[in-house]
PABAFI-918227 format. One line per field, with one value per residue: x, y, z of N, C-alpha, C in turn; residue in one letter. Coordinates in nm, 2 decimals. Atoms other than C-alpha are relative to their C-alpha. Layout:
<sites>
n_x = X_...
n_y = Y_...
n_z = Z_...
ca_x = X_...
ca_y = Y_...
ca_z = Z_...
c_x = X_...
c_y = Y_...
c_z = Z_...
residuo = A_...
</sites>
This chain:
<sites>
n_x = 0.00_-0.18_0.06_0.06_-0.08_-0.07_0.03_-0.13_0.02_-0.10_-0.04_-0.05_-0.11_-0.03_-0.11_-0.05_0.03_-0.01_0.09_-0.04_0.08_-0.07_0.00_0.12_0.03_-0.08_-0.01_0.07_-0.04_-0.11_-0.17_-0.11_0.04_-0.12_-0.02_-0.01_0.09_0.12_0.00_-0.05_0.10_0.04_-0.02_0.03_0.12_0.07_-0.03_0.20_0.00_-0.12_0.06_0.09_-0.04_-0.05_0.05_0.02_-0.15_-0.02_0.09_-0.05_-0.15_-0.01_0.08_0.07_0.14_0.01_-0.01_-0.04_0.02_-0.01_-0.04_-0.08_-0.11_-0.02_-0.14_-0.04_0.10_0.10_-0.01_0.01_0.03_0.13_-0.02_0.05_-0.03_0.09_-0.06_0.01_-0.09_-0.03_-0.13_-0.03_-0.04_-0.11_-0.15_-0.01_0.05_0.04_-0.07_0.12_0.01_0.12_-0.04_0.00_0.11_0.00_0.11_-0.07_0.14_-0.07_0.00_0.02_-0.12_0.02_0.06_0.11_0.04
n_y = 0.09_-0.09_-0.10_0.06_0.12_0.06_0.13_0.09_0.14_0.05_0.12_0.10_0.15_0.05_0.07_-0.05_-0.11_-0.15_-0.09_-0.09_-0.15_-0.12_-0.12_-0.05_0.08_-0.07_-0.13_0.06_0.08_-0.01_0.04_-0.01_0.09_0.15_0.10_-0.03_0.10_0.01_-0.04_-0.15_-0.05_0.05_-0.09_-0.12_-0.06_-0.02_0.17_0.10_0.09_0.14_0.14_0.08_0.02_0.15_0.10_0.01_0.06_0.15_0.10_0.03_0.05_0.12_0.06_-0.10_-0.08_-0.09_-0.01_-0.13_-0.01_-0.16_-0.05_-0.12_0.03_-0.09_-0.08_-0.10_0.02_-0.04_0.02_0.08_-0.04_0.12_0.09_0.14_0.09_0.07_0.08_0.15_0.11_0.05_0.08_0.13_0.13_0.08_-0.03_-0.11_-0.08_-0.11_-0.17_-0.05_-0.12_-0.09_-0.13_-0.12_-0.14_0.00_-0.14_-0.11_-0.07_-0.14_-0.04_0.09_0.03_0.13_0.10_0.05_-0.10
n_z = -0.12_-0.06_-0.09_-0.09_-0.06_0.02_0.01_0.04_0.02_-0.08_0.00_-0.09_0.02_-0.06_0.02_-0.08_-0.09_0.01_0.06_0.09_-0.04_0.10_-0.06_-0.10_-0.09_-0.10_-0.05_-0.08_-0.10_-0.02_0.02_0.17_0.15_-0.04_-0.04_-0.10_0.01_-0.03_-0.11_-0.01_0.02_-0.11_-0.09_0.05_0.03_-0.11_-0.07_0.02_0.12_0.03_-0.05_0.08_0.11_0.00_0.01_0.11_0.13_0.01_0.08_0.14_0.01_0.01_0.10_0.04_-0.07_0.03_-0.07_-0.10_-0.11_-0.01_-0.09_0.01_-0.03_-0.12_0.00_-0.14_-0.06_0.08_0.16_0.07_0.17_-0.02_0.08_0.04_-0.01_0.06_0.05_0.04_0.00_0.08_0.06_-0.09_0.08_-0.06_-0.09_-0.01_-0.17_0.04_0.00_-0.03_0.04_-0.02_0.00_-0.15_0.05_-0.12_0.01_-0.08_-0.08_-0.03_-0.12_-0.17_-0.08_-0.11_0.09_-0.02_0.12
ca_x = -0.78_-0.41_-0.64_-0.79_-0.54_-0.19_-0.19_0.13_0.15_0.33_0.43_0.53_0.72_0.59_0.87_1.07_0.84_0.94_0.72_0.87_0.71_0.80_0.88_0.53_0.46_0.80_0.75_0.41_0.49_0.82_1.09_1.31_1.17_1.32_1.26_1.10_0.91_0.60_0.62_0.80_0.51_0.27_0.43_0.36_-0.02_-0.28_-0.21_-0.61_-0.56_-0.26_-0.42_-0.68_-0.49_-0.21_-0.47_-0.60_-0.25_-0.19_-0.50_-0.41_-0.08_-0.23_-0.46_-0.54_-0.76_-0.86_-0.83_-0.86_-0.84_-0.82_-0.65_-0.39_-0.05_0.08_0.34_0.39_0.16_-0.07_-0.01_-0.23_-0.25_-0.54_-0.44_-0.63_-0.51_-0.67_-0.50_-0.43_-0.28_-0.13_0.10_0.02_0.18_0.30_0.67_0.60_0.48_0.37_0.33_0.09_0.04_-0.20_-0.18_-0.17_-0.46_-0.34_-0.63_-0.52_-0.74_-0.68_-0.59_-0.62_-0.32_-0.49_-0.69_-1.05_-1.30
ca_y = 1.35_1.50_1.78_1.50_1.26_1.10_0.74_0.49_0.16_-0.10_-0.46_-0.77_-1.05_-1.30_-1.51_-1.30_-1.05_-0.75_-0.47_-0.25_0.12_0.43_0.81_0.90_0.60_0.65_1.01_0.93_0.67_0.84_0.60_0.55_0.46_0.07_-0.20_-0.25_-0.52_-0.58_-0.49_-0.15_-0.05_-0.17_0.05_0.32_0.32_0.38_0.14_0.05_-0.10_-0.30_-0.62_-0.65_-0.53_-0.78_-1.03_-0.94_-0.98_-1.26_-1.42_-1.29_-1.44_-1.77_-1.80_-1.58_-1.31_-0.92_-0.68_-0.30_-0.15_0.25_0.37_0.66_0.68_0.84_1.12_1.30_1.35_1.56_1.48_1.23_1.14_0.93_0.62_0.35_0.05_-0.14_-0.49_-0.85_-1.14_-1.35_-1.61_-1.94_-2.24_-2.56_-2.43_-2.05_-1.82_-1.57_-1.17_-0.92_-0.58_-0.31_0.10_0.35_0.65_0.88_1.20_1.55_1.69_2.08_2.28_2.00_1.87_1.58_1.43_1.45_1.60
ca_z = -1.19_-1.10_-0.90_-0.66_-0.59_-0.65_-0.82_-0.85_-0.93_-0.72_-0.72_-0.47_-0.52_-0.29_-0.34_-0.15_0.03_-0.09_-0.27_-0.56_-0.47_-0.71_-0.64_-0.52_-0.34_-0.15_-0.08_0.07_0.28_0.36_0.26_-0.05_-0.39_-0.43_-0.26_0.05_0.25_0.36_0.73_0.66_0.46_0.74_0.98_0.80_0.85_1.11_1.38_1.42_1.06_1.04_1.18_0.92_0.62_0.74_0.74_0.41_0.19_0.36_0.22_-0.11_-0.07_-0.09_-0.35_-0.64_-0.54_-0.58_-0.29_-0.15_0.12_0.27_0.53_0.64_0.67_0.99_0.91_1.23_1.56_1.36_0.97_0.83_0.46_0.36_0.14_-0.10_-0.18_-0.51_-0.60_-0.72_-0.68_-0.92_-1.08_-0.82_-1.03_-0.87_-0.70_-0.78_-0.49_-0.70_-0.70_-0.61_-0.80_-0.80_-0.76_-0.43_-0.48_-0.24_-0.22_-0.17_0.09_0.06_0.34_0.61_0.73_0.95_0.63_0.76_0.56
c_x = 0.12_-0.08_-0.03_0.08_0.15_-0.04_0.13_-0.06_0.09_0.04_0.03_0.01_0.00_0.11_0.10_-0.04_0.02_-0.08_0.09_-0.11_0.10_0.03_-0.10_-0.01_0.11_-0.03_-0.14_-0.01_0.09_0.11_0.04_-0.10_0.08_-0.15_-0.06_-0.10_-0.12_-0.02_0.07_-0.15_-0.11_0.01_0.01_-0.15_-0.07_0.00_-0.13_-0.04_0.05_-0.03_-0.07_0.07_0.13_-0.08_-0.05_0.11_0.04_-0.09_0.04_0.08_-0.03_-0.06_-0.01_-0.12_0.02_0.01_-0.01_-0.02_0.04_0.05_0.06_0.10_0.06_0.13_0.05_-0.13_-0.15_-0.03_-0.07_-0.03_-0.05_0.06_-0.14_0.04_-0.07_0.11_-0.05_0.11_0.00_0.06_0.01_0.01_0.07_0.13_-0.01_-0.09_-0.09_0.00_-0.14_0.04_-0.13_0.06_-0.07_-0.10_0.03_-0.08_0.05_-0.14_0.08_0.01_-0.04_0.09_-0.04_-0.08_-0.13_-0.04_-0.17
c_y = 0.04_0.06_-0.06_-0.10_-0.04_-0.14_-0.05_-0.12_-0.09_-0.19_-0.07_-0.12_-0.10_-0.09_0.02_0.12_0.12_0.09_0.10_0.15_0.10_0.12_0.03_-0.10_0.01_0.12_-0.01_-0.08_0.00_-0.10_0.03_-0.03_-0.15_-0.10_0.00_-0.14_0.05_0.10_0.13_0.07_0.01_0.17_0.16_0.07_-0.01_-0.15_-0.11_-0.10_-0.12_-0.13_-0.05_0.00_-0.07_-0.14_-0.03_-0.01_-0.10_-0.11_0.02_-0.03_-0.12_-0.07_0.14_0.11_0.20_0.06_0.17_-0.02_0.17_0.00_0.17_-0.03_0.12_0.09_0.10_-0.01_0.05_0.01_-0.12_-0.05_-0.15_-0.12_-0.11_-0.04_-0.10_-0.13_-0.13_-0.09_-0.08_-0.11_-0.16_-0.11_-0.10_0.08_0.17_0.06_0.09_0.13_0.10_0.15_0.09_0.16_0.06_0.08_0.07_0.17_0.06_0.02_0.15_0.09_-0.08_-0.14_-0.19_-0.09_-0.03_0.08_-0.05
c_z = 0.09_0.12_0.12_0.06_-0.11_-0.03_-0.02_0.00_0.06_-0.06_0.11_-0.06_0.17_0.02_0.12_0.10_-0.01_-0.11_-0.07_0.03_-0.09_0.08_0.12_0.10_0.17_0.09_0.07_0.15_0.05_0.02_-0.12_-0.05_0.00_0.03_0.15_0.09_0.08_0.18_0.03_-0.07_0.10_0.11_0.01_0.03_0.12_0.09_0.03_-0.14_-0.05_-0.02_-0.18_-0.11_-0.01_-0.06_-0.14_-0.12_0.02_-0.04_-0.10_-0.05_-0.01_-0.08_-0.08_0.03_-0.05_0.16_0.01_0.15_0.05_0.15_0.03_0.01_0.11_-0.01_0.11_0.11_-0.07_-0.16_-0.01_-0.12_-0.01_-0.11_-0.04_-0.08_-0.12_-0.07_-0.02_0.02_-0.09_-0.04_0.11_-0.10_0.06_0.08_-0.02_0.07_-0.05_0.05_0.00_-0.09_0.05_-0.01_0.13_-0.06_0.12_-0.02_0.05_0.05_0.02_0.11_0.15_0.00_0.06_-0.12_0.03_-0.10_0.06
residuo = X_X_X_X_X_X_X_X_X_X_X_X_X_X_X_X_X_X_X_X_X_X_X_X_X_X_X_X_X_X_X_X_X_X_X_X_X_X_X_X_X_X_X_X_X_X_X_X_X_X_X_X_X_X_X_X_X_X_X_X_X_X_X_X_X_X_X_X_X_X_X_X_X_X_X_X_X_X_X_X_X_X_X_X_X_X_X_X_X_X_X_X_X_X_X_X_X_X_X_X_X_X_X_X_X_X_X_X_X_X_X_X_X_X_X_X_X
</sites>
């Protein structure tokens, strides 16, 4: 599977909004590994998307639920690297906010730069 794609696994902590991302996912999405919130990730991806897949974590921010979604992430004028997005939401108990996981699938596309195919 290595051959076809990158996979990491992530986390969020609605509580406080922020998303746990690993090496790959970092290096991807060009920030640090860490800590990061919601609206840095975001601004990482194709701007025609944002809207919906905003719209879509904030639903799963409010009730348990399952969720993808595919995009790209925009690394320069002509670099784009394709991303999907497979998750859940979890943990709603009386006073707790709960937390969202899931894993990144980020497909190499060989020799093409822009990510079409």
């Amino acid at each position: 599977m290595s051959k076809f794609c990158a996979t990491e696994s992530w986390m969020g902590d609605l509580a406080n909004g922020l998303f746990q991302i690993g090496r790959v996912g970092g290096y991807f999405h060009g920030l640090d590994e860490g800590e990061c919130g919601l609206l840095t990730l975001l601004r990482c991806y194709e701007p025609n998307d944002r809207v919906s897949i905003l719209e879509l974590l904030e639903n799963a921010s409010s009730s348990p639920s399952s969720f993808c979604f595919s995009t790209y992430i925009i690394a320069g004028p002509a670099e784009r690297q394709p991303l999907m997005c497979i998750g859940e939401s979890t943990g709603f108990a009386d006073a707790v906010q709960g937390s969202m996981r899931g894993v990144f699938v980020f497909p190499r596309i060989a020799g093409d730069s822009a990510g079409t195919h």
